[in-house]
VEXDREN-2710 file (C-alpha; in Angstrom, 1 decimal):
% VEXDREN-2710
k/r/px/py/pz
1/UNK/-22.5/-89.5/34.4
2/UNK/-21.7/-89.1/37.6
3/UNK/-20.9/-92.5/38.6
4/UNK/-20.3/-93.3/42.8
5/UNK/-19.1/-90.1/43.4
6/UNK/-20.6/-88.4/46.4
7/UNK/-22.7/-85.2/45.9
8/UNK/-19.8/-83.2/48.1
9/UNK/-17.4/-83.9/45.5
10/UNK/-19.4/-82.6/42.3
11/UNK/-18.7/-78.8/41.0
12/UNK/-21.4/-76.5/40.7
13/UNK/-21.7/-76.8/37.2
14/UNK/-22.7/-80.7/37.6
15/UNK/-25.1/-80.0/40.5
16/UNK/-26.9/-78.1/38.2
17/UNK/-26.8/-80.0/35.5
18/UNK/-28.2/-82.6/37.2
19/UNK/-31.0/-80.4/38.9
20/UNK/-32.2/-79.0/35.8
21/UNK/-32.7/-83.0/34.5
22/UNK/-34.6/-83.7/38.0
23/UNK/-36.6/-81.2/37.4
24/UNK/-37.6/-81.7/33.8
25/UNK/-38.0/-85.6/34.8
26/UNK/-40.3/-84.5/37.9
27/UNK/-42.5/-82.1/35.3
28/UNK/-43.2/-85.6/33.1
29/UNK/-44.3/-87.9/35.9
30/UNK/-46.7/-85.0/36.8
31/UNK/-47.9/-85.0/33.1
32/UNK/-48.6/-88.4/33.1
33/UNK/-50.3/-88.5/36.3
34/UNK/-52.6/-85.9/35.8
35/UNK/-53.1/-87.7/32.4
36/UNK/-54.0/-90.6/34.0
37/UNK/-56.4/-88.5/36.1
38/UNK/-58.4/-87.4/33.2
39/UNK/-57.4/-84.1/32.9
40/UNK/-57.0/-82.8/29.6
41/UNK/-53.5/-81.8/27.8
42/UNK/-53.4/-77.9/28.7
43/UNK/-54.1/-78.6/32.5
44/UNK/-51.5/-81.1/32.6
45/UNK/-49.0/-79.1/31.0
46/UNK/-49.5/-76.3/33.1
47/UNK/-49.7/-78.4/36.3
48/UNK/-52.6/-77.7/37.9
49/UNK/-53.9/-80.4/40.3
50/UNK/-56.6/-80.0/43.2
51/UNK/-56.1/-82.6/45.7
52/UNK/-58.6/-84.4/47.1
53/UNK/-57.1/-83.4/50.9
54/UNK/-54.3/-81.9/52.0
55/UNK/-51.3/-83.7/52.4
56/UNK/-50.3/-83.4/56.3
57/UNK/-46.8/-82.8/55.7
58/UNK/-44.6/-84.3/58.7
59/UNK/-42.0/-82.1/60.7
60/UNK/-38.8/-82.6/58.7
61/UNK/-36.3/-82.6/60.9
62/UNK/-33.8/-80.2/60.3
63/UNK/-30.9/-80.4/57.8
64/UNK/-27.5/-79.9/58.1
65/UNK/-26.0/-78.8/54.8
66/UNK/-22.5/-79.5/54.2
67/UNK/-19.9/-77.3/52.4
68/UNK/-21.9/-78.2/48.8
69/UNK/-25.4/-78.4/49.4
70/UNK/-27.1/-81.2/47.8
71/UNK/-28.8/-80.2/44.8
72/UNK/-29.8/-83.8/43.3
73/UNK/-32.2/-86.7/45.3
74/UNK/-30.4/-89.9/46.7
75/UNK/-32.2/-91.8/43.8
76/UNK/-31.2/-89.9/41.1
77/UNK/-31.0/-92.7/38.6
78/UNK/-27.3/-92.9/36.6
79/UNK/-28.7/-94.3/33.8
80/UNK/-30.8/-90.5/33.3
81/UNK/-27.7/-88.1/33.9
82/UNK/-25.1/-90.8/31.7
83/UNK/-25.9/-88.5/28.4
84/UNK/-24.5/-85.6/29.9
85/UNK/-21.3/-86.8/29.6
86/UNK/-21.1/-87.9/26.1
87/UNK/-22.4/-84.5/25.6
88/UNK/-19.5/-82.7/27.3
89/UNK/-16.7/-84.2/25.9
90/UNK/-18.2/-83.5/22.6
91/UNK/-18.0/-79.9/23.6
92/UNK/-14.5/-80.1/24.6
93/UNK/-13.3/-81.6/21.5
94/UNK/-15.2/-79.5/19.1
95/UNK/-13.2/-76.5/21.5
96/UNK/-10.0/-78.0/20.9
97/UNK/-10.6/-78.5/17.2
98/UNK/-11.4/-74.9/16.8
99/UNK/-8.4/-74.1/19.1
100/UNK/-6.3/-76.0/16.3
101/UNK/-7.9/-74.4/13.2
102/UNK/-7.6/-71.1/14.8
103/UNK/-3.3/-72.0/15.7
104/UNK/-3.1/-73.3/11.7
105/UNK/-4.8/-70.4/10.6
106/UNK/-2.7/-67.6/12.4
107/UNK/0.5/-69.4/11.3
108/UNK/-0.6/-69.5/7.6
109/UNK/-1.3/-65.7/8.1
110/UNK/2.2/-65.1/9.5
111/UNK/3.9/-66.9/6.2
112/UNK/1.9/-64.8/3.9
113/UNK/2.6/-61.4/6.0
114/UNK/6.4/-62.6/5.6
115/UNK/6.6/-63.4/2.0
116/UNK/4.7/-59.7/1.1
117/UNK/7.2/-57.8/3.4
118/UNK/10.4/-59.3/1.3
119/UNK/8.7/-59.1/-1.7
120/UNK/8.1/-54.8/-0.9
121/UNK/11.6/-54.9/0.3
122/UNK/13.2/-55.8/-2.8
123/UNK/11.2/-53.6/-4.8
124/UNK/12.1/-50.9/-2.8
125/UNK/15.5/-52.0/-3.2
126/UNK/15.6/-51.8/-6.9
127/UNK/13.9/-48.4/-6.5
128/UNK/16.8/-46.8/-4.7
129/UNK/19.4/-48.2/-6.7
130/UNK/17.9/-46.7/-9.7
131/UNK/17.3/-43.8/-8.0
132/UNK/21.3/-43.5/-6.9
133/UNK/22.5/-44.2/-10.4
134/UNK/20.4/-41.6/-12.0
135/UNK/21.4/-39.2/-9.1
136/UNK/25.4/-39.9/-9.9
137/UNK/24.9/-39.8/-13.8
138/UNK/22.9/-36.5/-13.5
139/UNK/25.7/-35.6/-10.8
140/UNK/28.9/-35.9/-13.5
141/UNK/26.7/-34.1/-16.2
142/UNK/26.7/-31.4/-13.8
143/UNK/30.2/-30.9/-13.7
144/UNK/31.0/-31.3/-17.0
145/UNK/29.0/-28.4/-18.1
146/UNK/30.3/-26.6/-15.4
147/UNK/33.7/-27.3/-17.1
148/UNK/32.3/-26.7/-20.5
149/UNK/31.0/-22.9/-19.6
150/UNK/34.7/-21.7/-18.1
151/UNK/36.9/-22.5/-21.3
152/UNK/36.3/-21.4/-24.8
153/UNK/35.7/-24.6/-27.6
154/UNK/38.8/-24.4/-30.2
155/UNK/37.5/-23.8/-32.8
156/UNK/38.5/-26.4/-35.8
157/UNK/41.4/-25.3/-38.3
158/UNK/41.5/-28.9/-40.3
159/UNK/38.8/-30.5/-41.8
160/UNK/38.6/-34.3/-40.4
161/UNK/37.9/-36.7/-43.0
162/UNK/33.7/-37.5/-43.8
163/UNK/31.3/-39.2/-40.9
164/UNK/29.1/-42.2/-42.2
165/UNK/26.5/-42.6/-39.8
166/UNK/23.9/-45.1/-40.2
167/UNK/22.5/-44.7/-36.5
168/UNK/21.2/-41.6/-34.9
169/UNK/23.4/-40.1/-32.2
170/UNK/22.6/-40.2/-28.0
171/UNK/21.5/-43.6/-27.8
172/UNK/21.7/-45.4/-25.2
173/UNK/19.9/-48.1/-22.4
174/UNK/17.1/-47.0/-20.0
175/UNK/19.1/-45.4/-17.0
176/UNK/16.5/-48.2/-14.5
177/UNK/18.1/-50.9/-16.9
178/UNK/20.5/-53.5/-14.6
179/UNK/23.7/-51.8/-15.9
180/UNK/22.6/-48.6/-15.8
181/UNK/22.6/-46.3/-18.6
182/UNK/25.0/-47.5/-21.5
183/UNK/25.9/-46.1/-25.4
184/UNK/24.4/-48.2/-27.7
185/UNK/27.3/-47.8/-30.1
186/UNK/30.7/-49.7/-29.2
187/UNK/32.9/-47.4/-27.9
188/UNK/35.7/-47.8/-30.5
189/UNK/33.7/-46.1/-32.7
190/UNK/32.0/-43.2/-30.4
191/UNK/34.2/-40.9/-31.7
192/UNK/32.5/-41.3/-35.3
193/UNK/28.9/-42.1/-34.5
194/UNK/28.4/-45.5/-36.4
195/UNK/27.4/-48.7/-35.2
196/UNK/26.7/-51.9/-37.5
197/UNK/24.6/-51.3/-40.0
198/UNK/21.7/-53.7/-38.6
199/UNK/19.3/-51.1/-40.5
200/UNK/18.4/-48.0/-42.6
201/UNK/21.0/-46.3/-45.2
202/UNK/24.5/-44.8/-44.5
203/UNK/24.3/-41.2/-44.8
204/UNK/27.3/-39.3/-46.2
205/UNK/28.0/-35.7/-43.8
206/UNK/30.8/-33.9/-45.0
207/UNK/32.8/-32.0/-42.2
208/UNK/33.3/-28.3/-42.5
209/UNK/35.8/-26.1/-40.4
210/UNK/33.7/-22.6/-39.1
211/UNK/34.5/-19.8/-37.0
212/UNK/30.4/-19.9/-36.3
213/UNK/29.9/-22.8/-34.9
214/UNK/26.8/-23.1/-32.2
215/UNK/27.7/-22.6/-28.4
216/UNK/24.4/-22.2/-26.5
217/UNK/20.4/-22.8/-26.6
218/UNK/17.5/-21.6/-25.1
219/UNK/14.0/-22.4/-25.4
220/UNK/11.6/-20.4/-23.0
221/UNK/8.5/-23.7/-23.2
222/UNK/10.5/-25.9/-21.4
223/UNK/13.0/-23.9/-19.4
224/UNK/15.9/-25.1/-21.3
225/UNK/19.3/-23.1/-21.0
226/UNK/22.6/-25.0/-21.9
227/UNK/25.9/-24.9/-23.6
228/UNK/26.3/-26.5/-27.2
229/UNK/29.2/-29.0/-27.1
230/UNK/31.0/-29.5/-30.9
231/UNK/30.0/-33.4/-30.9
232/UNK/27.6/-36.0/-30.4
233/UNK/29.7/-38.8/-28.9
234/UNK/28.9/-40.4/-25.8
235/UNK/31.4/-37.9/-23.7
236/UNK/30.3/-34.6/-25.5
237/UNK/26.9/-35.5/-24.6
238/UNK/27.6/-35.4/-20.8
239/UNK/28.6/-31.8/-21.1
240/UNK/25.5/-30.2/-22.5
241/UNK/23.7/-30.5/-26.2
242/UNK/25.3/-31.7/-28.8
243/UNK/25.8/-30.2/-32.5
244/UNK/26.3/-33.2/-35.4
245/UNK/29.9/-32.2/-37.0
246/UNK/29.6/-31.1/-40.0
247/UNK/26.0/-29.7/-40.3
248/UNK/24.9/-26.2/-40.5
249/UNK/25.6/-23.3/-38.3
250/UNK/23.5/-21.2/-36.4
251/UNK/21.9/-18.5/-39.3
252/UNK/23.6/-20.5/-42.0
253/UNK/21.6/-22.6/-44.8
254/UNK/21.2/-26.0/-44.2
255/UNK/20.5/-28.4/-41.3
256/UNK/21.4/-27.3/-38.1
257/UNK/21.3/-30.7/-36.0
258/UNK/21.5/-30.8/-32.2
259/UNK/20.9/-33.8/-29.9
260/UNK/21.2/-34.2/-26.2
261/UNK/19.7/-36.6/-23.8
262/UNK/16.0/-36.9/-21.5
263/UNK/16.7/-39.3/-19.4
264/UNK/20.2/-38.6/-18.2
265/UNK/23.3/-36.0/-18.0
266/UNK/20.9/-33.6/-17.0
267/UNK/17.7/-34.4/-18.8
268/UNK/18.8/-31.4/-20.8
269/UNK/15.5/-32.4/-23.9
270/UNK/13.5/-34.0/-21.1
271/UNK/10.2/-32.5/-22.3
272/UNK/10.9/-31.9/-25.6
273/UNK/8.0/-33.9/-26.5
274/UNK/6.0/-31.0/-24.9
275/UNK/7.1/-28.2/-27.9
276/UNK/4.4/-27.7/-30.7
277/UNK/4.2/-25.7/-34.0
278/UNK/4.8/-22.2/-33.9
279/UNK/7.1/-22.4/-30.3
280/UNK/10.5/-20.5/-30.6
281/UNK/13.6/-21.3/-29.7
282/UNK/16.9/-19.5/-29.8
283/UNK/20.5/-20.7/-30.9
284/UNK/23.5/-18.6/-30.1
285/UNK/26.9/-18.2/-32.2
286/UNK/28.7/-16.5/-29.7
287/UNK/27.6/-13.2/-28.5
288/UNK/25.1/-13.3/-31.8
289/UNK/21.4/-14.8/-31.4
290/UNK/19.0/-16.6/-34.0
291/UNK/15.5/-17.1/-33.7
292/UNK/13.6/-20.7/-34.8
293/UNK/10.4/-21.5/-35.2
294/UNK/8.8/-24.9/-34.6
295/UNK/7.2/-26.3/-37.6
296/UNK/7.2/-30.0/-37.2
297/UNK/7.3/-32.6/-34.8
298/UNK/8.3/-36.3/-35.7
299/UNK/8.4/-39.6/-34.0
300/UNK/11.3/-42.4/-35.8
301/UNK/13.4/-45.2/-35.4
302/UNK/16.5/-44.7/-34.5
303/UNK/17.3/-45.7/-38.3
304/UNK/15.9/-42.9/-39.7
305/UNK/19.0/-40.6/-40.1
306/UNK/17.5/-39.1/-43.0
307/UNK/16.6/-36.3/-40.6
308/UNK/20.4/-35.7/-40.2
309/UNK/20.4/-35.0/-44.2
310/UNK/21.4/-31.6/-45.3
311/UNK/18.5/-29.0/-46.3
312/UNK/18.2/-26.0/-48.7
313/UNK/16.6/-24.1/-46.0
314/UNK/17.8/-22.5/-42.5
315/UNK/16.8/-25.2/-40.5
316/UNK/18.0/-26.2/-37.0
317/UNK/16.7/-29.9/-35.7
318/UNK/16.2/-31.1/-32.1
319/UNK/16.5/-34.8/-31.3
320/UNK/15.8/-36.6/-28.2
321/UNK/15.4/-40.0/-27.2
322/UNK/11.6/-41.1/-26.6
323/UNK/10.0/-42.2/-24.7
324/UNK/11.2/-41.1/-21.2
325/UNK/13.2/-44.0/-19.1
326/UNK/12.2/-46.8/-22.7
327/UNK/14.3/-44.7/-25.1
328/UNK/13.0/-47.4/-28.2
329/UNK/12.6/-44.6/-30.4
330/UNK/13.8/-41.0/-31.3
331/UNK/11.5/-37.1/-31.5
332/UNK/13.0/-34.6/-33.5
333/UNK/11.8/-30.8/-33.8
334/UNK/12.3/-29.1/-36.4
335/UNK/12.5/-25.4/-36.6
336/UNK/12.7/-22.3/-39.5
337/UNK/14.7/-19.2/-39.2
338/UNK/12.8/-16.5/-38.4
339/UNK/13.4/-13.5/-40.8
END
């Protein structure tokens, strides 16, 4: 192991290396000697021998140690200290092998670390965009009702010609949708309410001037307060709830229909889904105030305009899209008038 090299010229560690194999090769030749001697197998493990006579030691002369003193004999065999340095550079390499796994494993770490951070930055990105859209929608809405409550609707002198609608009114995309919100009826025919028929039966509304016509609701469950708008196109909708031209007015006999959105321009019917039977609500005609009573609660298609059909009772109907942010399907609450 140590080849030619002189014992002033080996480290520490080596010296005592080498030592601890002198000494385990000087514990066997005193096993097998006292062995040899007849002793038996304890006494010559644990070392014991009683010489015949002392040993007259001679005067050593004495020793001048160099800088490293010398740790091994002068014939300390090669051949016997050789296997310790196979089994140090096996010890190196297995170091530098876990060195390597350890370098591999931080950089695989750092990759994965990476790819999670721009994966929670996008999402968060698409969070706040959606979060800025609603914001500005719910922001216009705002000032259109603010509009709405300083000037006084006209009130119609001319009947317009009949409505066909084969779609319920306020629909629209999801406002966390890529576009944004959007009408989901083409906007050269807003202003009539009727897309394609891709479902359900056209249903007839004949259009009716009044001096009565709806101008604000109120409904003490869900903290609702807001302006009827004469309307349910995609513009009237911004400005507060809408009332269906052409059904009945507030107090009148038939089917007083209302819509307005959850999701956006205010979230005026936002929990809407939250009314049950026997909740009241109020509609005003002017300075003049009717009482409704909830006395069912429906979930549809947005096919289902049969809802919009005219009624032999004082009704007034509430319509919403459902559910909140999905808007696949439409709730309607319909109320009595309350004697």
């Amino acid at each position: 192991m140590f080849g030619k090299r002189k014992l002033e010229d080996l480290s520490v560690e080596e010296l005592e290396k080498a030592l601890l194999i002198k000494r385990r090769q000087s514990r066997l030749e005193r096993f097998q000697r006292l062995s040899s001697q007849g002793r038996s197998v304890n006494e010559a493990l644990i070392g014991q021998e009683t010489p015949l006579a002392k040993p007259v030691t001679p005067p050593q002369p004495p020793v001048s140690w160099s800088k490293n003193p010398p740790l091994a004999a002068p014939g300390f065999q090669t051949a016997t200290i050789q296997p310790l340095r196979g089994l140090f550079g096996q010890r190196k390499a297995s170091a530098k092998s876990a060195q390597e796994r350890s370098r591999t494993k931080k950089v695989r770490d750092s990759l994965l670390l990476s790819l999670e951070v721009v994966a929670l930055l996008g999402l968060v990105g698409v969070l706040v965009a959606s979060y800025f859209n609603l914001k500005e929608l719910n922001a216009e809405v705002s000032l259109a009702q603010q509009s709405a409550l300083q000037q006084e609707l006209p009130t119609p002198t001319v009947a317009p010609p009949p409505i066909t609608l084969s779609r319920l009114p306020g629909g629209h995309t999801p406002p966390t949708s890529p576009g944004g919100a959007a009408p989901d009826v083409p906007l050269h025919l807003q202003q009539w309410v009727q897309t394609s028929a891709s479902g359900g039966s056209a249903v007839p509304i004949e259009v009716k001037p009044t001096a009565k016509s709806p101008t604000r609701i109120i409904i003490p469950k869900i903290n609702v307060d807001a302006p009827i708008i004469n309307g349910v196109t995609w513009e009237d909708l911004k400005k507060g709830v809408g009332h269906l031209p052409g059904s009945a007015n507030p107090g009148e006999r038939g089917n007083l229909y209302l819509a307005a959105h959850n999701d956006i321009f205010g979230e005026i019917f936002r929990y809407l889904e939250k009314m049950e039977i026997g909740d009241e609500y109020f509609i005003y005609a002017g300075e003049q105030k009717f009482r409704y009573v909830v006395k069912e609660k429906r979930i549809i298609n947005p096919t289902d305009v049969e809802v919009m059909l005219p009624t032999t009772e004082p009704v007034a109907t509430l319509q919403t899209c459902y559910p909140y942010l999905v808007d696949t399907h439409r709730i309607v609450v319909i109320g009595e008038l309350a004697e």
